[in-house]
N, C-alpha and C positions, 0 to 999 in steps of 0.2 A: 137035205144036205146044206142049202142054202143056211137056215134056221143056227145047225150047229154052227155053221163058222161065222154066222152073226153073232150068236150067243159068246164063242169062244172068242172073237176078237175084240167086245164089251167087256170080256172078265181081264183078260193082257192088256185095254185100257185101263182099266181099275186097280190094277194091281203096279202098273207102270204111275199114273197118278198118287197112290201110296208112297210106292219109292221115292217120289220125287221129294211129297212132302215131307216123310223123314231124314232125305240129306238136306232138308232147308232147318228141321229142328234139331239136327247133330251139328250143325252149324255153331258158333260161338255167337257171342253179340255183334261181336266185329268179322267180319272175312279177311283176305291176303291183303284188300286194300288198305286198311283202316277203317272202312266205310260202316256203319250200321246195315246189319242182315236186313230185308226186306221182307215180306210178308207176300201170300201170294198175292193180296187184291189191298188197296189201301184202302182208305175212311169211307172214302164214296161211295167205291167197288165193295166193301165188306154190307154198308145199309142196302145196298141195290142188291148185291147176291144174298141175303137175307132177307130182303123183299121177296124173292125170284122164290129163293125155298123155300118159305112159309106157303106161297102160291099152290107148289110143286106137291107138297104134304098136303095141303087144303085138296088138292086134284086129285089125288091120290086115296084121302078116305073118302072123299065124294063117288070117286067112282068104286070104290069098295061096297059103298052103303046103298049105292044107287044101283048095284051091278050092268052101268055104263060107262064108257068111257069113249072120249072125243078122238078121233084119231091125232097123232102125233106126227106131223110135217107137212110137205107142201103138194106130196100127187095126191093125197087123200083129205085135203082140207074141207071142211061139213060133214064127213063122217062120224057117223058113231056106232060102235062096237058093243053090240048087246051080250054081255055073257053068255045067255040060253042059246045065242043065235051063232057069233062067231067066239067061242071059245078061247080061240089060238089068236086072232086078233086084239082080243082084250087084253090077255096074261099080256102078250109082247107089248102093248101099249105100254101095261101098268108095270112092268119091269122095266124101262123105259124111263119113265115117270120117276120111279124108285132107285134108278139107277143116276139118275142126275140129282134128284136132292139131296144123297148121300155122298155124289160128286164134291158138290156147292156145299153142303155143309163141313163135311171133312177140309176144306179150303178154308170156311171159316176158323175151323178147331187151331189148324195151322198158323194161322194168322194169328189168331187169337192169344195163342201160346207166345211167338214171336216177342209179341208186344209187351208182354207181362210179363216174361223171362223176369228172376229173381236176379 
């Protein structure tokens, strides 16, 4: 039971994360203020969370191709989760994993859009 309202409160993350970033692309170039629209991360934040994804994708087919994967946080830090061995540990890592560089990249798409608006 735990599992599903894990699962289901990552996909209401996910999906609340979407929403957000398309009322920032329905957005005009200017808001009520005058101001120029922002972006969700700027120059620094867009190379660092693109550092971070590339990472996160590197992590992700490594532990595809290795069928391991490291555990993901801090009570289970030097874990690792062997496919054959913990099944249900792995998937949740590498969903996990999958589920934040598709986070971080989608921020970059937003941003990216942002900036280059025609």
């Amino acid at each position: 039971m735990r599992d599903v309202i894990y699962y289901s409160l990552m996909l209401l993350l996910g999906f609340a994360w979407y929403r957000f970033g398309q009322s920032l692309l329905r957005k005009g170039r200017r808001d009520e203020n005058d101001e120029l629209t922002k972006g969700v991360v700027g120059p620094v934040g867009f190379l660092m969370t693109a550092a971070v994804t590339c990472y996160l994708v590197f992590a992700v087919l490594r532990a595809l191709v290795r069928g391991e994967v490291p555990c993901v946080g801090k009570a289970c830090t030097g874990q690792t989760y062997v496919l054959a061995a913990n099944p249900g540990e792995y998937w949740a890592n590498i969903f996990y994993l999958v589920w934040l560089a598709v986070a971080l990249g989608y921020a970059m798409y937003v941003t990216f859009r942002i900036w280059f608006r025609a």
